[in-house]
C-alpha positions as CSV (number, residue, x, y, z in Angstrom):
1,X,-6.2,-31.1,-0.7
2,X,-8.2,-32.8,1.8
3,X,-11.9,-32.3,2.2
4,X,-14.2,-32.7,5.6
5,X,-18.2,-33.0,5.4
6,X,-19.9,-32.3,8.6
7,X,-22.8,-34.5,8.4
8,X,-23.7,-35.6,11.9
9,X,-27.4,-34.2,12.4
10,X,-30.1,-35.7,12.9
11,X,-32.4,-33.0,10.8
12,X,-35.0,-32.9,13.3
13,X,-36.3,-29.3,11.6
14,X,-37.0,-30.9,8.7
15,X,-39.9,-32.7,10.3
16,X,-40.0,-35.9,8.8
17,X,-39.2,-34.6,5.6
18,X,-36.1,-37.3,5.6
19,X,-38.2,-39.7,7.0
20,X,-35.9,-41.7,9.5
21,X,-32.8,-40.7,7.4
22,X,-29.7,-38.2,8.1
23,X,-31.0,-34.7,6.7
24,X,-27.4,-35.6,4.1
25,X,-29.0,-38.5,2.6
26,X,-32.1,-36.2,1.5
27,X,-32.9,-36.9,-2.1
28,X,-32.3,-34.5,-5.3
29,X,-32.9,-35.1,-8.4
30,X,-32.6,-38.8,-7.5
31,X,-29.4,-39.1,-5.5
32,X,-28.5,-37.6,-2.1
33,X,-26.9,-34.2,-0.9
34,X,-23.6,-36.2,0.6
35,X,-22.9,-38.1,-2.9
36,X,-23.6,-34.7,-5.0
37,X,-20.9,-32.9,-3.1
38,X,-18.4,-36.3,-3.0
39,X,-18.5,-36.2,-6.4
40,X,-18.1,-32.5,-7.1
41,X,-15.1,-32.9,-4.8
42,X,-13.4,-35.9,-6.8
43,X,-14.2,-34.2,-9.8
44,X,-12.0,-31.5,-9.0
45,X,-9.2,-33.8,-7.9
46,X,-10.1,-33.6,-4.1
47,X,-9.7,-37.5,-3.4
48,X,-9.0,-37.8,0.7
49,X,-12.7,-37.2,1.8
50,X,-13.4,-37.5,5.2
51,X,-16.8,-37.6,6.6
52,X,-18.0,-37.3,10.3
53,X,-21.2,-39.0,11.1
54,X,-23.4,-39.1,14.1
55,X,-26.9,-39.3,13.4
56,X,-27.7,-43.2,11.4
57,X,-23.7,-43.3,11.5
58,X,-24.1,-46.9,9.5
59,X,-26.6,-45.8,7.3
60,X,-24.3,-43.1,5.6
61,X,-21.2,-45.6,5.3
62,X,-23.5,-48.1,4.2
63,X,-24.8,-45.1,1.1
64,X,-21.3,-44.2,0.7
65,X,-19.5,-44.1,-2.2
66,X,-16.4,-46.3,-1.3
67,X,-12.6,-44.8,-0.8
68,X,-14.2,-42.8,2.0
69,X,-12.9,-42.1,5.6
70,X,-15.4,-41.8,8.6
71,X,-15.0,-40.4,12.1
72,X,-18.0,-40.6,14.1
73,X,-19.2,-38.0,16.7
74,X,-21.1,-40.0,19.2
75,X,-22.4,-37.3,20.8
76,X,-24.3,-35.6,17.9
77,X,-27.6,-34.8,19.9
78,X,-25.6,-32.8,22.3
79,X,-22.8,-31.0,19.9
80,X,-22.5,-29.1,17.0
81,X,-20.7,-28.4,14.0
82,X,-17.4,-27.2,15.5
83,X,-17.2,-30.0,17.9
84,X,-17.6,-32.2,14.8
85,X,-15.2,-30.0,12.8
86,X,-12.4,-30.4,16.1
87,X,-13.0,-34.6,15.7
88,X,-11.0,-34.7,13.1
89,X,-8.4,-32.4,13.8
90,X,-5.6,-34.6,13.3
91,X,-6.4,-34.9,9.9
92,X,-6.7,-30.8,9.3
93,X,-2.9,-30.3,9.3
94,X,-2.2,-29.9,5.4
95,X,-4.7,-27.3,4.6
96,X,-8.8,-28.9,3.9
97,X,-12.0,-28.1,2.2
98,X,-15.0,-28.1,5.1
99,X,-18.8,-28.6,3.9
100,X,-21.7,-28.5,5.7
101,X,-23.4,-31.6,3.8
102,X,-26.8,-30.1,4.1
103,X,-25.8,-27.6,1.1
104,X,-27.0,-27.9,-1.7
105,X,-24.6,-25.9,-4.5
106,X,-23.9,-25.5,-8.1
107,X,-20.6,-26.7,-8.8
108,X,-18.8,-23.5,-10.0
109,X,-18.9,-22.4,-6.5
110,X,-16.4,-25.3,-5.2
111,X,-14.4,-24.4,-8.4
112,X,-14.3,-20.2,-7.3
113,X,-13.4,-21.4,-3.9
114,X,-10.2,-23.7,-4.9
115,X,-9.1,-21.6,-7.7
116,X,-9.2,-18.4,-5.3
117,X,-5.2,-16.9,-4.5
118,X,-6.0,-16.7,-1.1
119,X,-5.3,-19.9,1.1
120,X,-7.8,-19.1,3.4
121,X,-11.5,-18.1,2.4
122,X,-14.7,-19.2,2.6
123,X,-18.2,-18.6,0.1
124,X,-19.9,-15.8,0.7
125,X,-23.3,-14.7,-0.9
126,X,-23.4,-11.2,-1.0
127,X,-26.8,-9.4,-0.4
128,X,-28.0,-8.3,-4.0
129,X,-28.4,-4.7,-4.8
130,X,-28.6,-4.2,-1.1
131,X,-31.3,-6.0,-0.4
132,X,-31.5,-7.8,3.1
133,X,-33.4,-10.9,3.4
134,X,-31.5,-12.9,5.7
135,X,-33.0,-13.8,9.3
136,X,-32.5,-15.2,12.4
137,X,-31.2,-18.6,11.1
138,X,-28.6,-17.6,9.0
139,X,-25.2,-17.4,9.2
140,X,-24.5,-13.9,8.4
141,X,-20.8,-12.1,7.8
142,X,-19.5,-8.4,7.5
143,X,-16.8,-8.2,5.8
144,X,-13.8,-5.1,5.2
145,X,-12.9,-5.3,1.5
146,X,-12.6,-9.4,1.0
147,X,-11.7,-9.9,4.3
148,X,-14.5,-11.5,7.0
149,X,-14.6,-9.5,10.1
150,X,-17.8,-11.2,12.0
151,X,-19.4,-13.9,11.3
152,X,-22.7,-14.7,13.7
153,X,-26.2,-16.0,13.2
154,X,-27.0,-13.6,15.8
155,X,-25.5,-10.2,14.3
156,X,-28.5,-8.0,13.1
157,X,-29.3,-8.8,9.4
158,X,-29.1,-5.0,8.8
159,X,-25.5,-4.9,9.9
160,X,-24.3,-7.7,7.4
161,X,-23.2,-8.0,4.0
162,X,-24.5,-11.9,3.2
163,X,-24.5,-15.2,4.2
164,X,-22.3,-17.8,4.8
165,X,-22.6,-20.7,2.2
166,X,-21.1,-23.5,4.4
167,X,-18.5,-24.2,2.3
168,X,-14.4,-22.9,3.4
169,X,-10.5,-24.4,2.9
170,X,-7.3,-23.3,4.6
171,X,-4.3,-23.3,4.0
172,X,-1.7,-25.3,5.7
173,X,-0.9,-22.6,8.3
174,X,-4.1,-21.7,8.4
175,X,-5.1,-25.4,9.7
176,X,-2.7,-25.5,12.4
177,X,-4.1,-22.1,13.6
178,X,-7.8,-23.1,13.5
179,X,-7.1,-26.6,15.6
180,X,-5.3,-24.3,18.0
181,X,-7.9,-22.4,18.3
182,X,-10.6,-25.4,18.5
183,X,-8.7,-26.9,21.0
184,X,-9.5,-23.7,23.1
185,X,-12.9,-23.3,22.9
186,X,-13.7,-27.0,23.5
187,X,-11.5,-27.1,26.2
188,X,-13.8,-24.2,27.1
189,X,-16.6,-26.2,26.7
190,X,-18.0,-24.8,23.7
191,X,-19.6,-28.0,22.5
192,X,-22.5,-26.7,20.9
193,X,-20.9,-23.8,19.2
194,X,-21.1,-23.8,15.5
195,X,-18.0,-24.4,13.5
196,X,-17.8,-20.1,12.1
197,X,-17.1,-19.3,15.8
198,X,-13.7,-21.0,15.5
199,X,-13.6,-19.1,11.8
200,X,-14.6,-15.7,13.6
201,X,-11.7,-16.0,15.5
202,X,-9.4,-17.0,13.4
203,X,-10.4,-13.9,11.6
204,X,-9.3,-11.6,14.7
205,X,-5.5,-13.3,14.2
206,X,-5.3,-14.2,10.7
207,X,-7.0,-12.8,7.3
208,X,-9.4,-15.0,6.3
209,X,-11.0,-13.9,2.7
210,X,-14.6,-14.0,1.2
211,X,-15.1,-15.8,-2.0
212,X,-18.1,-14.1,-3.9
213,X,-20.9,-16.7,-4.9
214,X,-21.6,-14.5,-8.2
215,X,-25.1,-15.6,-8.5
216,X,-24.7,-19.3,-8.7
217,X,-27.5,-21.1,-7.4
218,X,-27.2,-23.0,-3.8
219,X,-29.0,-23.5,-0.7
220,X,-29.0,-25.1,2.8
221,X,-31.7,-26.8,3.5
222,X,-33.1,-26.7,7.5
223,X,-36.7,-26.6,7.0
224,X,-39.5,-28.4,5.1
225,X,-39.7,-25.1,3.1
226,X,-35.7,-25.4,2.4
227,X,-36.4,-28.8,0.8
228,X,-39.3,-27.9,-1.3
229,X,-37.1,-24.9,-2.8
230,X,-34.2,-27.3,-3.1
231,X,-36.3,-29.5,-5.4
232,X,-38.7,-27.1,-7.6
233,X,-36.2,-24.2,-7.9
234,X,-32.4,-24.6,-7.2
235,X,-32.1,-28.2,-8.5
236,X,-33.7,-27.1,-11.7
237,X,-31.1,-23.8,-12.1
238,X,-28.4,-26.0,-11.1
239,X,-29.4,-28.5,-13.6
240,X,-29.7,-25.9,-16.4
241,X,-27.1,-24.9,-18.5
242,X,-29.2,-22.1,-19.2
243,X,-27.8,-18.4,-18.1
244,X,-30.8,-16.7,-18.5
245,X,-32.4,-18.8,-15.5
246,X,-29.0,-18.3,-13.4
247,X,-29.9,-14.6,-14.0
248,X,-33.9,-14.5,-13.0
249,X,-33.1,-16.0,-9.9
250,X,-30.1,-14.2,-8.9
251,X,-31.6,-11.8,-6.8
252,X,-34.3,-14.3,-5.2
253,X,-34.7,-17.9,-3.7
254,X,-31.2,-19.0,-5.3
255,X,-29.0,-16.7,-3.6
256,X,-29.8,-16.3,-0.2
């Protein structure tokens, strides 16, 4: 399977946090988010990475792992995500992974995703025990059994049932129905959508499944706060091989 990495922004929320840097090449634990998730992808067999830059395009080839492809979206200040995603649309056609390279995720959660039975699906983390804490700036979902129904940073967080991780694959069919369908909305002028309004309505024509996080640690980092939590909390559960810590966080900062 191929694998695309949306990591054209700039990271302007971060407020300097990056310094002059793409918010992908932030730094854990000593190396940056794009490499983590490259090599989480090679080391379950995904080899045909493609990564579209915009922001410091030459800077991210240049801290690249090498064997990677690059499509550049020149017009990163003025787009978003599924303008980035529709760039490289000629190379969707066989059924892809798509990350959005400012998450930062334990491993097992790429695992769930591939090893799921359903050719389209994307990670979802669930609200735990009910509890809402999701606002304005996430992506939220409500879901019917496994299947995604809406998607929307906009839909109240009271209505939803979790957050999107950033992190889906279709199949091959699947593919050629979401470029179809990108094609439309750009064409539409829907350049600064992001890329789950394409996903939201593929999920009108086409079942597109949920993939429950379980409690794995992740998180996408936006804000200085993001970062902080990214380096005193989630690195450190991802890093442990300890379950107990997996389990004290479940329900907090690790599973938004």
């Amino acid at each position: 399977m191929k694998a695309i990495i949306l990591a054209a922004g700039s990271g302007l929320r971060l407020n300097g946090a990056c310094g002059d840097n793409p918010k992908c090449l932030l730094e854990i634990g000593g190396r940056t988010l794009l490499d983590r998730q490259v090599e989480c992808l090679r080391d379950r067999g995904v080899d045909e990475i493609t990564i579209v830059v915009g922001f410091k395009a030459n800077r991210v080839r240049e801290q690249c792992a090498p064997g990677l492809h690059f499509i550049e979206n020149r017009y990163f200040n003025r787009t978003n995500s599924l303008y980035s995603l529709w760039l490289a649309r000629n190379v969707l056609s066989d059924g892809f992974l798509v990350l959005n390279s400012d998450v930062l995720f334990h491993p097992a959660l790429l695992t769930k995703l591939l090893e799921s039975v359903h050719e389209d699906a994307l990670l979802v983390s669930f609200h735990h025990h009910g509890i809402v804490r999701l606002g304005e700036e996430e992506m939220k979902v409500r879901v019917e059994g496994s299947r995604l129904v809406d998607i929307s940073k906009s839909m109240p967080p009271e209505e939803s049932h979790g957050e999107n991780i950033g992190i889906a694959k279709f199949g091959a069919d699947g593919a050629g129905l979401l470029v179809k369908i990108m094609n439309e909305l750009v064409s539409a002028g829907a350049y600064s959508e992001w890329a789950p309004r394409a996903f939201r309505d593929f999920a009108a024509i086409r079942p597109l499944h949920t993939v429950e996080a379980g409690g794995y640690p992740w998180i996408e980092i936006d804000f200085p706060d993001d970062y902080f939590r990214a380096l005193t909390e989630v690195f450190p559960a991802i890093d442990s091989t300890d379950q107990e810590l997996y389990e004290s966080v479940a329900g907090g900062a690790m599973v938004n």
